[in-house]
C-alpha positions as CSV (number, residue, x, y, z in Angstrom):
1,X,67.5,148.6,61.0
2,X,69.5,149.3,57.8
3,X,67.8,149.5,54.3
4,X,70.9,149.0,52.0
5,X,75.0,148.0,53.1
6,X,77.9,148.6,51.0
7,X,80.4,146.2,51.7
8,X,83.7,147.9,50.9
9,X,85.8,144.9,50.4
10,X,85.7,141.4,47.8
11,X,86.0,138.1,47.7
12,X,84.7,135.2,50.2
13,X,84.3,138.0,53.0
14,X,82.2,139.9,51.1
15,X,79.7,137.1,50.1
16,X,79.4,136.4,53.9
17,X,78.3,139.6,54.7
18,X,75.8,139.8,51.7
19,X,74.2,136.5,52.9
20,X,73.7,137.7,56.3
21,X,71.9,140.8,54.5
22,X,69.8,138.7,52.5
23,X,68.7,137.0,55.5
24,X,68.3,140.6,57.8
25,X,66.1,141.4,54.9
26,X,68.4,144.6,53.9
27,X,69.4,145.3,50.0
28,X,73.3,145.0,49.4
29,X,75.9,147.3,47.1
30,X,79.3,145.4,45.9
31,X,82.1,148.1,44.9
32,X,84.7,146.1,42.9
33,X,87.9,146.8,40.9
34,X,87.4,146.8,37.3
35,X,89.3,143.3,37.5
36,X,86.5,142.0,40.1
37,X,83.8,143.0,37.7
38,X,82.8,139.0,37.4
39,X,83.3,138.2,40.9
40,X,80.6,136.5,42.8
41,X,80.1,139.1,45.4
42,X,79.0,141.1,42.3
43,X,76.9,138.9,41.2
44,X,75.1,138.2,44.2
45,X,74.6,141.9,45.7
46,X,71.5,143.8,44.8
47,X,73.7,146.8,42.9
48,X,77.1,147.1,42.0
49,X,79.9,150.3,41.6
50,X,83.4,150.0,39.7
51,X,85.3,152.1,42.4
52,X,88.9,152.0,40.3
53,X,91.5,149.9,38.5
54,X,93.0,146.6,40.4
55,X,95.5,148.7,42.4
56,X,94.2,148.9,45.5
57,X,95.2,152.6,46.3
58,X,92.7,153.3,42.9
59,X,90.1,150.6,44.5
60,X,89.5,149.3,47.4
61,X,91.3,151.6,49.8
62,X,90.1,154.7,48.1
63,X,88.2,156.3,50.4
64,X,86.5,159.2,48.3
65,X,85.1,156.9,46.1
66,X,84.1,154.7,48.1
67,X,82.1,157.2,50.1
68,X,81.0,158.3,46.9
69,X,79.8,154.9,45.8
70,X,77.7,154.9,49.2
71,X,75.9,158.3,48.0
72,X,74.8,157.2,44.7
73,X,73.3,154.1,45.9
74,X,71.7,155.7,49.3
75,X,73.5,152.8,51.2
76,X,72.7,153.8,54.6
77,X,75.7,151.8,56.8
78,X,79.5,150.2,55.2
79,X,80.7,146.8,56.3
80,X,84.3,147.1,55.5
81,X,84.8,143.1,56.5
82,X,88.8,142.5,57.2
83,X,91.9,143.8,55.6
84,X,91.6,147.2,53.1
85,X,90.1,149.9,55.5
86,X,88.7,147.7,57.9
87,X,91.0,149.1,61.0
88,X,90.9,152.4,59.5
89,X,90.2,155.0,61.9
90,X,90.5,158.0,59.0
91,X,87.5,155.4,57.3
92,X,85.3,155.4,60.3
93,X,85.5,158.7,61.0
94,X,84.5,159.8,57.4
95,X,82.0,157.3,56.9
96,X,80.8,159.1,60.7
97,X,81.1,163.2,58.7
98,X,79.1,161.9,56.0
99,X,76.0,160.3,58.3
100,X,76.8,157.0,56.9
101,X,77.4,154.1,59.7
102,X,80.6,152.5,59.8
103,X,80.1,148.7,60.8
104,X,82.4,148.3,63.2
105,X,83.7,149.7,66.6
106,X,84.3,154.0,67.1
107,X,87.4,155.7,65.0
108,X,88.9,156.6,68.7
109,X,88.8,152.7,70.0
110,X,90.2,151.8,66.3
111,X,93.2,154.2,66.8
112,X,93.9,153.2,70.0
113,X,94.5,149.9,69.7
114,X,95.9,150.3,66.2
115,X,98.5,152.0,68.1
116,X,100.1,149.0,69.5
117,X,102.5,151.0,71.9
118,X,99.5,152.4,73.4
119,X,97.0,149.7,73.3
120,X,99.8,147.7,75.5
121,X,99.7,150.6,78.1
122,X,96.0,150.7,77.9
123,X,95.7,147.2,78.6
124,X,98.1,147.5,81.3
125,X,95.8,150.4,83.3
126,X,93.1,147.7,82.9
127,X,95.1,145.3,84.7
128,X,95.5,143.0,81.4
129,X,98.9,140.8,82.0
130,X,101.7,142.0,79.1
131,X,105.0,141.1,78.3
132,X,107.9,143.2,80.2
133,X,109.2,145.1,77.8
134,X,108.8,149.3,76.8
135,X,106.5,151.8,78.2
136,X,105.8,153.6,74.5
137,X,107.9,154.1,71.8
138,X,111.3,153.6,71.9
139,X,113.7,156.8,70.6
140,X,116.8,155.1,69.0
141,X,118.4,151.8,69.2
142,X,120.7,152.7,72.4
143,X,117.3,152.9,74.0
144,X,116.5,149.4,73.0
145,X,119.9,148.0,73.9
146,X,119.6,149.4,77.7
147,X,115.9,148.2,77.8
148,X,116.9,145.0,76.3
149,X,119.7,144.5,79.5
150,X,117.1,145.0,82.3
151,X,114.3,142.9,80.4
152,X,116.9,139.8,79.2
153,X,117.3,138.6,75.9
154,X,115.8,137.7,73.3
155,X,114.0,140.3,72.9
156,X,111.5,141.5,70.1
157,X,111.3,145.3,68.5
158,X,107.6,145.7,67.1
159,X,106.2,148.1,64.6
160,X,103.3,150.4,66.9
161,X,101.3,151.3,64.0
162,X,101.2,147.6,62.8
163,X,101.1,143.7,62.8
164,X,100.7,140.8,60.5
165,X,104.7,140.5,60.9
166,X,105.7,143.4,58.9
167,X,108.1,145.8,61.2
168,X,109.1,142.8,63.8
169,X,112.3,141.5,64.4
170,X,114.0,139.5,66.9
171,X,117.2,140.2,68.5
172,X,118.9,137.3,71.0
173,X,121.9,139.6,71.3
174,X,122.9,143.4,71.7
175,X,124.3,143.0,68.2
176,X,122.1,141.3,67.0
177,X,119.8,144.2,68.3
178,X,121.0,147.3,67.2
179,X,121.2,145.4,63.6
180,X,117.4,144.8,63.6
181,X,116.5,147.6,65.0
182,X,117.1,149.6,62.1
183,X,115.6,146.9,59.8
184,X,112.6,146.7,61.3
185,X,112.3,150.8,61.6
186,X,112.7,150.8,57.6
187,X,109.7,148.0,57.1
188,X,107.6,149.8,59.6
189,X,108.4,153.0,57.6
190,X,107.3,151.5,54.7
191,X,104.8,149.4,55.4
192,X,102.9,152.1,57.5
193,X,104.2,155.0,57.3
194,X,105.5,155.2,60.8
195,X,108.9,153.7,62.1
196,X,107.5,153.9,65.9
197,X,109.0,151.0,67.6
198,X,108.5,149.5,71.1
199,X,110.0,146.2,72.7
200,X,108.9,143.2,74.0
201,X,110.4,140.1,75.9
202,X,110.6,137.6,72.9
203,X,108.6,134.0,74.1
204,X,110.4,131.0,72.4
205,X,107.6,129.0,71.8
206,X,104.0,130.3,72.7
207,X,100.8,129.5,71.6
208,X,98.5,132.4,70.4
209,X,95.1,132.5,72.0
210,X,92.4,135.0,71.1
211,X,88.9,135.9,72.3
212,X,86.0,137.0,70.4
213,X,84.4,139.6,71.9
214,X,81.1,141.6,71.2
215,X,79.9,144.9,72.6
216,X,77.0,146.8,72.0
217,X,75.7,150.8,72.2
218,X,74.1,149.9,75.9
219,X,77.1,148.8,77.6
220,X,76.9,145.2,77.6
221,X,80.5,143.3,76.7
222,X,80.3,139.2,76.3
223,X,83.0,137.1,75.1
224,X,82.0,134.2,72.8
225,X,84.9,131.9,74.2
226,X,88.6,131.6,72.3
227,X,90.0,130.3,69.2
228,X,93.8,128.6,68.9
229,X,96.0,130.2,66.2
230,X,99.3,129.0,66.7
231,X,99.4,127.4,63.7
232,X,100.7,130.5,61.2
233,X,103.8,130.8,58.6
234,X,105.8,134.2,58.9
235,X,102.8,135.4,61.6
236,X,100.1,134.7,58.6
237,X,97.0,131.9,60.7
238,X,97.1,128.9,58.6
239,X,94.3,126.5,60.9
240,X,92.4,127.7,63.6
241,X,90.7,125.6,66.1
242,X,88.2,126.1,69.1
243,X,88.3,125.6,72.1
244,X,91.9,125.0,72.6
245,X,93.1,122.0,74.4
246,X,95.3,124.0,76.0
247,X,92.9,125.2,78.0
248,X,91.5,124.5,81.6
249,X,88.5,125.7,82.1
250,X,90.0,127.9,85.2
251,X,92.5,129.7,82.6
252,X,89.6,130.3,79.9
253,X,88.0,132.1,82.6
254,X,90.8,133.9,83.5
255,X,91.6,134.6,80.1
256,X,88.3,135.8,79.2
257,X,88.1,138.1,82.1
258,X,91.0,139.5,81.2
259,X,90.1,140.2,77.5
260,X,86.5,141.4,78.7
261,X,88.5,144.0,81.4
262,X,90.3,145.5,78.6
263,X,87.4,145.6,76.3
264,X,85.3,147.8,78.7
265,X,88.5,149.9,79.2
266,X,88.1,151.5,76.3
267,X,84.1,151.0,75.6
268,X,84.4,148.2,73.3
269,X,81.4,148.6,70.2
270,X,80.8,145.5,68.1
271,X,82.9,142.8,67.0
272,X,86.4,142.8,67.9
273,X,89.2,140.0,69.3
274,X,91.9,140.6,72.3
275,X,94.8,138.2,71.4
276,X,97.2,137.1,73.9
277,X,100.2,134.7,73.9
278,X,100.4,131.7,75.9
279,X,103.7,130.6,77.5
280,X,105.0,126.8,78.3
281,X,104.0,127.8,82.0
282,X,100.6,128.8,81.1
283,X,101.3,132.2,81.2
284,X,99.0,134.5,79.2
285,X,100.0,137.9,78.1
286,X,98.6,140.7,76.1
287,X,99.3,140.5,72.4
288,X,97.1,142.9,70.6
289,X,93.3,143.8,70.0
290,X,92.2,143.5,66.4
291,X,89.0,146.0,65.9
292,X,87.0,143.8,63.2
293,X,85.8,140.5,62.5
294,X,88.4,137.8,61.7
295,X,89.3,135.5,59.1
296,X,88.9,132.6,61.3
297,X,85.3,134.0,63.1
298,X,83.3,130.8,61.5
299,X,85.2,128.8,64.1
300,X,83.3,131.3,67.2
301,X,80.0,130.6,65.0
302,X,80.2,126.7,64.7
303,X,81.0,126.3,68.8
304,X,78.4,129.1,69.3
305,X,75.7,129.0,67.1
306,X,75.9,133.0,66.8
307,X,76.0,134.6,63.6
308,X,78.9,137.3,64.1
309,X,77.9,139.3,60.9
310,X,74.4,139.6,61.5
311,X,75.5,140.4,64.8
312,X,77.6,143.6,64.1
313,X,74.8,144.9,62.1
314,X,72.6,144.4,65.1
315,X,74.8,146.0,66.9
316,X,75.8,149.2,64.5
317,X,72.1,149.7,64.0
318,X,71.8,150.2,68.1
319,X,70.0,146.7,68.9
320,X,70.9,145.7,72.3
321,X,72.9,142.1,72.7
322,X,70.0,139.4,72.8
323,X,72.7,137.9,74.7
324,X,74.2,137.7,78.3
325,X,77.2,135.4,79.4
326,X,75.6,132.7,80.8
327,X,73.8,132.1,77.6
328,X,77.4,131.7,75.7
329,X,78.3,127.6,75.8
330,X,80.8,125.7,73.7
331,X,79.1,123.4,71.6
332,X,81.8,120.4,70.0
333,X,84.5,121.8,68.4
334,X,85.5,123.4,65.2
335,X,88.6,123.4,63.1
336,X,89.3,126.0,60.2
337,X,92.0,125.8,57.5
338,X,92.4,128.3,55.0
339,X,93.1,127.6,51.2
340,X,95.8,129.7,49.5
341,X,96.4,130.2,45.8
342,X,100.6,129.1,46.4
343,X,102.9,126.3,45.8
344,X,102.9,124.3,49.5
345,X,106.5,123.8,49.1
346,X,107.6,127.1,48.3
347,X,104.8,129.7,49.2
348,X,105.1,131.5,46.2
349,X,102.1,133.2,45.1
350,X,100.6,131.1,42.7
351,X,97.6,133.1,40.7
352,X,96.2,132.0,36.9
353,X,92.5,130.8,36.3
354,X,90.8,127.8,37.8
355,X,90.2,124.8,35.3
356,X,88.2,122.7,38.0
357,X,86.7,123.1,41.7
358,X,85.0,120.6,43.6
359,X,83.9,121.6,47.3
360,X,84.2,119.4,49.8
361,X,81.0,118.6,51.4
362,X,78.8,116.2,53.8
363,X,78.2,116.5,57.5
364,X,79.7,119.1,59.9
365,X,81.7,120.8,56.4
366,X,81.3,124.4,56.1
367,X,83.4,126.3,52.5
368,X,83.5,130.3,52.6
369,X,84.6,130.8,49.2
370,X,83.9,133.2,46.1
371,X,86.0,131.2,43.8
372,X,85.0,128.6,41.3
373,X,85.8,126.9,38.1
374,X,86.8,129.5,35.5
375,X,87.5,132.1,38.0
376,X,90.7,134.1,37.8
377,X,92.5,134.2,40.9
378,X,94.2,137.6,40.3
379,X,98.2,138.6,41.6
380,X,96.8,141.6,42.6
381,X,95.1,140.6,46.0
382,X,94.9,138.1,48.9
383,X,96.0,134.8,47.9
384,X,93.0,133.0,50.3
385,X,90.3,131.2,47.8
386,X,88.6,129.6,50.4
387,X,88.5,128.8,54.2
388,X,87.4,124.7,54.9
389,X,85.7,124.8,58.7
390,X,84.7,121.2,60.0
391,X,82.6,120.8,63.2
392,X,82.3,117.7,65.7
393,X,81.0,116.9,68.9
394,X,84.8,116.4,69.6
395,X,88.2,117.1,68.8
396,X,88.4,114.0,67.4
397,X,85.3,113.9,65.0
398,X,86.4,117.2,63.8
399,X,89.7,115.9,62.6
400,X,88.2,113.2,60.9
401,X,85.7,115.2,59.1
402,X,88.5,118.2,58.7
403,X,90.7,115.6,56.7
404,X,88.3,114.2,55.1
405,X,87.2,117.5,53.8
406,X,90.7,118.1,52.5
407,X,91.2,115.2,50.4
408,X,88.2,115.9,48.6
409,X,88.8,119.2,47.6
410,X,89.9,119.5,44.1
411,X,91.6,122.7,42.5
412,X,92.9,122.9,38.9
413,X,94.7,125.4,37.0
414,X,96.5,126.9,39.8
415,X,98.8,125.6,43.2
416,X,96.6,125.6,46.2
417,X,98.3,124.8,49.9
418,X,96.1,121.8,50.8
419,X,98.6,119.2,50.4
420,X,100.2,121.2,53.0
421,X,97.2,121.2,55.3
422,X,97.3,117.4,54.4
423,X,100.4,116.7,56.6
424,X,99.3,119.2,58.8
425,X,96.2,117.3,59.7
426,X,98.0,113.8,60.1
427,X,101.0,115.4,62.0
428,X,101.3,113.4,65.5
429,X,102.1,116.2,67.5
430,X,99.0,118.8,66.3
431,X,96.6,115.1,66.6
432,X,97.8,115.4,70.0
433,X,97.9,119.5,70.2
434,X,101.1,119.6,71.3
435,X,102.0,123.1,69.1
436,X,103.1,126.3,69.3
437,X,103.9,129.3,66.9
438,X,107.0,127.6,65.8
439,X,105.1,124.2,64.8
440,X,105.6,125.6,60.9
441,X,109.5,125.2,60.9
442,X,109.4,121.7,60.7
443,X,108.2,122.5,57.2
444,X,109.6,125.3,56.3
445,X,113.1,124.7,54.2
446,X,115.8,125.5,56.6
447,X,117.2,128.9,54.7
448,X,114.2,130.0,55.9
449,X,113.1,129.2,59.5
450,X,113.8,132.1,61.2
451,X,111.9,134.1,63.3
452,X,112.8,137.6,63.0
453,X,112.3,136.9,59.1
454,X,109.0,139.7,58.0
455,X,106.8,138.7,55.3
456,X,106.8,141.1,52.3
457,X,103.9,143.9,52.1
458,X,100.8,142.3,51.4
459,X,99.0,143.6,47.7
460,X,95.4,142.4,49.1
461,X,93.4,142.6,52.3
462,X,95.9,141.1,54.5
463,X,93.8,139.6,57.9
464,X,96.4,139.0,60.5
């Protein structure tokens, strides 16, 4: 087993990862910004490095000192959480030159599925269902336009090197097409660095469906069951819940198989989810495979039991899986909603310093937080402050405890988004989980519901 982490990230994830440490009995180094130098996750780690200045290119992506912070301390592994350099393949193969262990799956698996053209024919050679659409990268627009023809509109052009929205645009028309097919090259451009497209039949109104999965050195694969996302603004989750209603217990199987067949297809290592969209026919298809843990993993944990974080450290110290399928059950239900420094009318970002904070609390309430009263939520990184998970032996006792847990929350000093989560919670159709990817544009202002609309570049460590 390790001796000593570095966790090359800040914030709520990086407290999560030092108490699974504390428990595993291994020491902990923080690197922070010199903006984060009060943060909790510096406070709580057993040593600290300043790595930089709040930009993030001077911080928290910079590898070299980073690396270098890992030297100095004799860290022995780096738990890069999500976001930053978390599906950074250039990352894990330094961290791999230097004989430090990078937490997380190999730098090949990470650029293969960061590759989304690829990962889609990868998970097509594993037999995984996906969306008619392009075999790779598309050359120019008149490419897309033919493509589009035999497919049938609408259509979708996606960034390969990407996600999270940015690069994405969809096109119900060959002029509407050619139009955003350019845009989206210049996002993916400058978002990534690459203007690789591909295309995809465009679903109206799908439900997004992931599985957690966990691999380890020895070959074993198990999946710890699915979590619902469909509820997400501009392709950013909002509330994750699991299970889904949405599923039978025939279709999780055949979902999970799926997810588990792609997995092995490329020698899946440690934590890592297969996402897939779900159509109004309860048709599933490949989405994407994201090579870290999530955001919403305390949703896996609460049905589950598991610890996913001690569990990748397990796993990247070469500890078998203590566990084989048939000892994975779902246990209730769990609902996640994730607290965001903006004004829930608006979105705008809405950072200052926090004049009060009262957690909710009581039975079945879980807070992953590092913010508090008198912290500064800074414009420089991810507006999430704090992610509310309830647990129930139903769906039902998880809304009730889920709502209560968000009128009880109290933040001053800055705009938060849980009077949005609010009506959310009491809207008829999610009580009923009737919802879809497009459940947000009944609360969106109407300038703004579109679909083909890509959320601006992300200054923090953006999750999905």
């Amino acid at each position: 087993m390790f001796k000593k982490i570095l966790i090359a990230n800040r914030g709520e994830i990086a407290l999560r990862i030092i108490w699974a440490c504390k428990e595993l009995g291994i020491r902990t180094v923080a690197v922070h910004s010199d903006v984060d130098k009060d943060s909790l996750h510096v406070k709580f780690a057993d040593e600290d490095v300043c790595i930089g200045p709040a930009r993030n290119a001077d911080s928290y992506l910079n590898i070299s000192r980073i690396i270098s912070a890992a030297e100095i301390t004799d860290a022995d592994a780096i738990h890069p959480g999500y976001g930053f350099l978390a599906e950074s393949a250039h990352f894990a193969e330094v961290c791999q030159d230097c004989r430090i262990t990078f937490i997380g799956p190999t730098p090949e698996v990470i650029r293969l599925m960061g590759d989304k053209a690829m990962a889609r024919k990868t998970m097509q050679r594993a037999g995984v269902p996906v969306l008619p659409g392009s075999e790779g990268v598309l050359s120019s627009s008149e490419e897309a336009v033919t493509l589009a023809a035999e497919v049938g509109y609408p259509v979708i052009a996606k960034a390969a090197a990407g996600g999270g929205g940015r690069g994405m645009r969809v096109a119900r028309n060959e002029e509407e097409l050619r139009r955003s097919f350019d845009t989206a090259h210049r996002e993916a451009e400058a978002a990534f660095g690459n203007g690789d497209l591909y295309l995809e039949k465009y679903i109206e109104n799908p439900r997004h469906i992931e599985f957690q999965i966990l691999g380890d050195r020895h070959g074993n694969i198990i999946h710890l069951n699915e979590r619902e996302c469909s509820i997400q603004r501009r392709h950013q989750k909002l509330v994750e819940e699991s299970p889904s209603v949405a599923l039978t217990p025939a279709m999780r199987q055949e979902m999970a198989e799926a997810a588990l067949a792609g997995a092995r297809m490329v020698g899946y290592v440690n934590a890592g989810t297969v996402e897939f969209l779900l159509d109004e026919k309860r048709n599933f298809y490949f989405m994407e495979m994201n090579t870290r843990i999530q955001v919403e993993h305390p949703v896996t944990e609460n049905i589950t039991g598991i610890d996913l974080i001690k569990e990748q450290i397990r796993v990247a110290a070469g500890e078998p899986l203590p566990y084989r399928q048939e000892d994975i059950k779902i246990l209730g239900h769990s609902i996640e909603c994730r607290v965001n420094a903006e004004d829930p009318v608006t979105f705008a970002p809405s950072p200052g310093t926090i004049k009060a904070f009262n957690l909710p609390g009581g039975p079945g309430i879980r807070v992953d937080t590092a913010a508090h009263a008198e912290c500064r939520i800074s414009p420089h990184y991810d507006s999430l402050i704090a992610k509310v998970i309830a647990r129930g032996r139903s769906r039902s006792e998880t809304l009730s405890r889920i709502r209560r847990a968000m009128d009880s929350f109290i933040v001053e000093g800055i705009k938060t988004n849980i009077p949005l989560h609010q009506r959310i919670l009491l809207d008829p159709d999610f009580e009923r989980g009737e919802i879809s990817t497009r459940f947000m544009d009944r609360f969106l202002p109407p300038a703004k519901v579109e679909p083909a609309l890509a959320p601006p570049i992300a200054l923090g460590a953006p999750e999905e």
